[in-house]
BAZADO-680959 format. One record per residue (C-alpha): x, y, z. Coordinates in steps of 0.1 Angstrom, whole numbers, plus 5000, padded with zeros to 4 digits. Example, Ala and Ser with C-alpha at 12.3 -4.5 7.8 and 13.67 -1.06 7.14 Angstrom:
BAZADO-680959
512349555078;513749895071;
This chain:
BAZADO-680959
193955837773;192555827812;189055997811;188156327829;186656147858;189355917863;192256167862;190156387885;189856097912;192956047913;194256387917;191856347949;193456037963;197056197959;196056527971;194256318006;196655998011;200355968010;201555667984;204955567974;206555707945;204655527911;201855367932;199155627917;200455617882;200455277883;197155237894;195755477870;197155327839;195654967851;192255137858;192055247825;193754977804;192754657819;190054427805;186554427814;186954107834;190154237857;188154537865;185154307880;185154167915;188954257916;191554127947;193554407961;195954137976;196953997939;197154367926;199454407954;201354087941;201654207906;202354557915;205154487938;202954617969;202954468005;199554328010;198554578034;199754848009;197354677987;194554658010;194955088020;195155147983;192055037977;189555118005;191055447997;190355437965;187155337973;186255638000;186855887970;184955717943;187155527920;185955217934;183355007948;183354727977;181554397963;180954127992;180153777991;179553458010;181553137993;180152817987;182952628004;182552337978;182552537943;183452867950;180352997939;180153427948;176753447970;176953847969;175554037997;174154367983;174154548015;177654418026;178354338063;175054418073;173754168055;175653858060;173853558071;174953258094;172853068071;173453018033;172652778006;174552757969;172052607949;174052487927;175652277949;172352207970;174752247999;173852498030;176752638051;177452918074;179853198075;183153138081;186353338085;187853278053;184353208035;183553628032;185153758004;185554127999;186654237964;186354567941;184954697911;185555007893;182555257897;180855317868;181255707870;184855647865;184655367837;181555177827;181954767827;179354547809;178754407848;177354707859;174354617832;173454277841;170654337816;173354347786;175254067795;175953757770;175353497800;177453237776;180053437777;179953597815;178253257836;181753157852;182853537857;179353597875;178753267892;182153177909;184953387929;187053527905;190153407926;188553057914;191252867892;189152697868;190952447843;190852517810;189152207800;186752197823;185852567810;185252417775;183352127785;180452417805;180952647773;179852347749;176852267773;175052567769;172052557746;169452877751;169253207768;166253407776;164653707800;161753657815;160053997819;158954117856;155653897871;156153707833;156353397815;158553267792;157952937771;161052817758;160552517733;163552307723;164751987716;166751797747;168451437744;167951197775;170351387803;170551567833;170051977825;169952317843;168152647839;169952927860;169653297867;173253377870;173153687890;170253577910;172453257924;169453017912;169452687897;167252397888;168752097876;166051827865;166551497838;165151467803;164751077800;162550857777;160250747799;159151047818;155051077814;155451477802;157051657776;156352027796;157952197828;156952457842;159552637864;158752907889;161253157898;161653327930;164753557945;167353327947;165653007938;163852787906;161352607917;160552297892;156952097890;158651827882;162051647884;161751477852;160551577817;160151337787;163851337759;162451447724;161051807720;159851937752;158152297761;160152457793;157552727808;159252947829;156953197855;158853497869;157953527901;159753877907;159254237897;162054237876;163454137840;165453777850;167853657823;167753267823;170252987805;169452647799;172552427794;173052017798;175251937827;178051807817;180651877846;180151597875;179451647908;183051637920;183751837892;181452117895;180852107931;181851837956;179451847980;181451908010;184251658001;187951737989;189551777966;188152167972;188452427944;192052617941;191352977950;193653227944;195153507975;191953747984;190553978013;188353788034;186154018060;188053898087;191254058078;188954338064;187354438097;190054458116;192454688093;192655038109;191955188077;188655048072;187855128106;188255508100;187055558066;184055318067;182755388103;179155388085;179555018081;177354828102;177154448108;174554248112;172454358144;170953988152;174053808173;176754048155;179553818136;180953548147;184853468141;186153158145;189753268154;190753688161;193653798176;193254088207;195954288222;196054458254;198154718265;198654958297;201055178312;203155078341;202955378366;200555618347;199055758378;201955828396;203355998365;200656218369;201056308402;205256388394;204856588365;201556728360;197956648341;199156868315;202556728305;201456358314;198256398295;200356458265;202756198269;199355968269;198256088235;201856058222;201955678232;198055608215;199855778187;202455588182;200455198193;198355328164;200755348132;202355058149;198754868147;197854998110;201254918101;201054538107;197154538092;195654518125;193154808140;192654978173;189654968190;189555178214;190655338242;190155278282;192155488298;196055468293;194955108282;194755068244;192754758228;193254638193;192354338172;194054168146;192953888117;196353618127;198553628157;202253668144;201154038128;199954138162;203553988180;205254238156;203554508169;203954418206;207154388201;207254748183;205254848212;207654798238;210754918214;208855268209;207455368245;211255258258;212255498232;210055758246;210855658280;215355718276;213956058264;212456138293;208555998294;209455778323;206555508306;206355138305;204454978289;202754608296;200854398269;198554098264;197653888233;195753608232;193553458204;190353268198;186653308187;184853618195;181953788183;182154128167;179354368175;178254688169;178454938200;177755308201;178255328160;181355108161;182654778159;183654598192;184154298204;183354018234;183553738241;185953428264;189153558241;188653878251;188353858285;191653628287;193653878267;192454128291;193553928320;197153788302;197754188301;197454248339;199453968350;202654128323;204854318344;206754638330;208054618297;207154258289;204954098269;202653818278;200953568256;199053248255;199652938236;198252998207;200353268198;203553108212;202752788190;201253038157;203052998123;205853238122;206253368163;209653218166;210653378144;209653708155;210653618193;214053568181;214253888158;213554088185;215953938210;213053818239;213453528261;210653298266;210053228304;206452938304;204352918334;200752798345;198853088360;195053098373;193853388359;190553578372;187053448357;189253128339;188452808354;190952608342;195152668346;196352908316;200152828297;201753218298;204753328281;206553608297;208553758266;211354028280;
């Protein structure tokens, strides 16, 4: 039977948000019958896949659900060679261009697909052993705390790391810890699971000492030595921190291609989930989580975003024909509708400048769909009697995300050219740039929505080079 708190919160969601017939009762019953471990770091975009929910479905349920309590956000930076989950406490605020998994000894930046954003159920609504990382059986939990859970991790290999393990301590706060033991001639580690730390060092037979001390900071082990004599050896571990540390000695077994490769393919399989990419740029994030910050030193960096421009052919002489009042309503109609057509296709408006609308988007073909929508709609509005037009502009390419005036914005080259591919559209067309002509999936879309193509080279203002355009009509 669903506890108090969890049939309360979810009277809440239905009472706030609109859901499809079955999506609440569904969710309930996995909330409160799942396992421990599908309840920890979970993937809104495999729910959705098990469910029978659209992704973006998926993705609203959840940030939903976490606005009212029945769950939490969990971020993380991953390794791109093992998967690892680097989590970032403080969530976008805290992401760093610079990272390091030490188990891999590899450093890396951030990425766009390299931030994952996944869930947990809060512990007012049901309590997991991972809220407690004190009460943890680190044999048991190393792989579901070390690695992405949308890490597919062979069975075998899983055996092989289980079979390695051979001690587990805690090491109270500004403590030491002397762990005596017996280790044959091989490579070991001592980790801190939850702390992302590792020290790997070799227990051979001619190594001049039989004790190591280890010191451990946040985030990092710190060996004297890199080699400690096979036979019995004393392990003295100093806990550097102010608090308890849980530590577990193991033999590594699992080679380096295995385990981590360095860099080099073959990578690990991941399973589907939300990166922060397509996170920041969902409309429903953007009004639900407007607290969010990211980091204020040189904001984020994507490597590829999406940005759509729009404007209304002939606003200011509708003005003049039929009044501020009536035209000033058609305006917010139009935003209106450009916004559930935005949200609808997982993208997120901006802002507003003007009658001009921009919005950003994590791949280009979603934000085709809606410029084609676009048009459809405010043609719509226009046979009944809005007399508007609309003219759009999509281009895509690295930007940088920033926060302005307690929101997120962006700037940056793409920007401006998407700005600048709008101005040149003419009344009801859309104009785009290669990459989004060229993107997985836009033919398909182009001819779905019965448009004709027409290519040209244009110099565009503040672009030194020719740009390919598409005019779409």
């Amino acid at each position: 039977m669903a506890s108090a708190a969890l049939t309360s919160r979810i009277e809440l969601l239905q009472s706030q948000y609109s859901f499809r017939p079955g999506v609440l009762e569904a969710f309930a019953r996995f909330l409160d019958s799942a396992s421990e471990e599908a309840l920890f770091r979970m993937s809104p975009l495999r729910y959705a896949a098990a469910h029978e929910l659209s992704e973006h479905e998926g993705i609203d349920l959840f940030l939903r659900a976490t606005r009212i309590g029945l769950l939490e956000f969990t971020w993380g930076v991953l390794c791109p060679a093992c998967a690892a989950f680097l989590a970032t406490p403080a969530a976008l605020r805290s992401l760093r261009q610079d990272n390091c998994c030490q188990l891999c000894q590899l450093d890396f930046g951030l990425g766009d697909d390299n931030v994952e954003v996944a869930f947990n159920i809060s512990p007012a609504v049901r309590r997991l052993r991972f809220h407690s990382p004190e009460s943890l059986d680190q044999r048991r939990d190393l792989e579901t705390i070390t690695f992405s859970r949308s890490r597919v991790v062979p069975e075998p290999l899983r055996e092989r790391v289980e079979d390695s393990f051979l001690d587990s301590v805690t090491v109270a706060p500004d403590g030491s810890h002397r762990i005596t033991c017996t280790l044959a001639p091989a490579s070991h580690y001592l980790t801190a699971p939850f702390q992302h730390a590792w020290a790997f060092f070799d227990a051979s037979s001619d190594a001049p000492n039989s004790e190591l001390h280890l010191d451990l900071f946040e985030g990092r082990i710190v060996p004297s030595q890199p080699h400690v004599r096979a036979g019995e050896v004393s392990l003295v571990v100093h806990n550097r921190t102010s608090a308890p540390i849980q530590l577990l000695l193991g033999a590594q077994v699992v080679s380096e291609q295995e385990a981590c490769t360095l860099g080099e393919e073959p990578r690990p399989q991941l399973l589907p989930y939300l990166n922060g990419k397509r996170l920041v740029t969902n409309q429903t994030f953007r009004e639900l989580f407007r607290a969010e910050s990211i980091p204020s030193e040189g904001g984020l960096e994507f490597k590829s975003l999406t940005v759509l421009f729009t404007d209304l052919k002939g606003s200011t002489e509708m003005y003049e024909r039929i009044g501020d009042f009536r035209a000033y309503g058609l305006v917010r109609e139009h935003f209106a509708v450009l916004r559930d057509i935005i949200a609808s296709r997982g993208g997120s408006l901006v802002k507003t400048i003007g009658d001009a609308v921009m919005a950003s988007f994590a791949e280009p073909t979603p934000a085709l769909e809606a410029a084609t929508a676009m048009t459809r709609e405010v043609r719509r509005m226009g046979r009944e009697g809005a007399d508007l037009q609309l003219k759009v502009g999509l281009h895509s390419g690295p930007c940088i995300a920033v926060e302005l005036n307690e929101r997120l914005d962006y700037f940056g080259q793409t920007v401006n050219l998407a700005a600048r591919v709008q101005g040149v559209a003419q009344a009801s067309e859309i104009a785009i740039t290669e990459p989004i002509y060229s993107a997985p999936g836009a033919q398909d879309v182009i001819r779905a929505a019965a448009l004709r193509p027409s290519r040209e080279q244009a110099f565009l203002k503040g672009v030194e080079d020719e740009v390919t355009l598409y005019r779409l009509r």
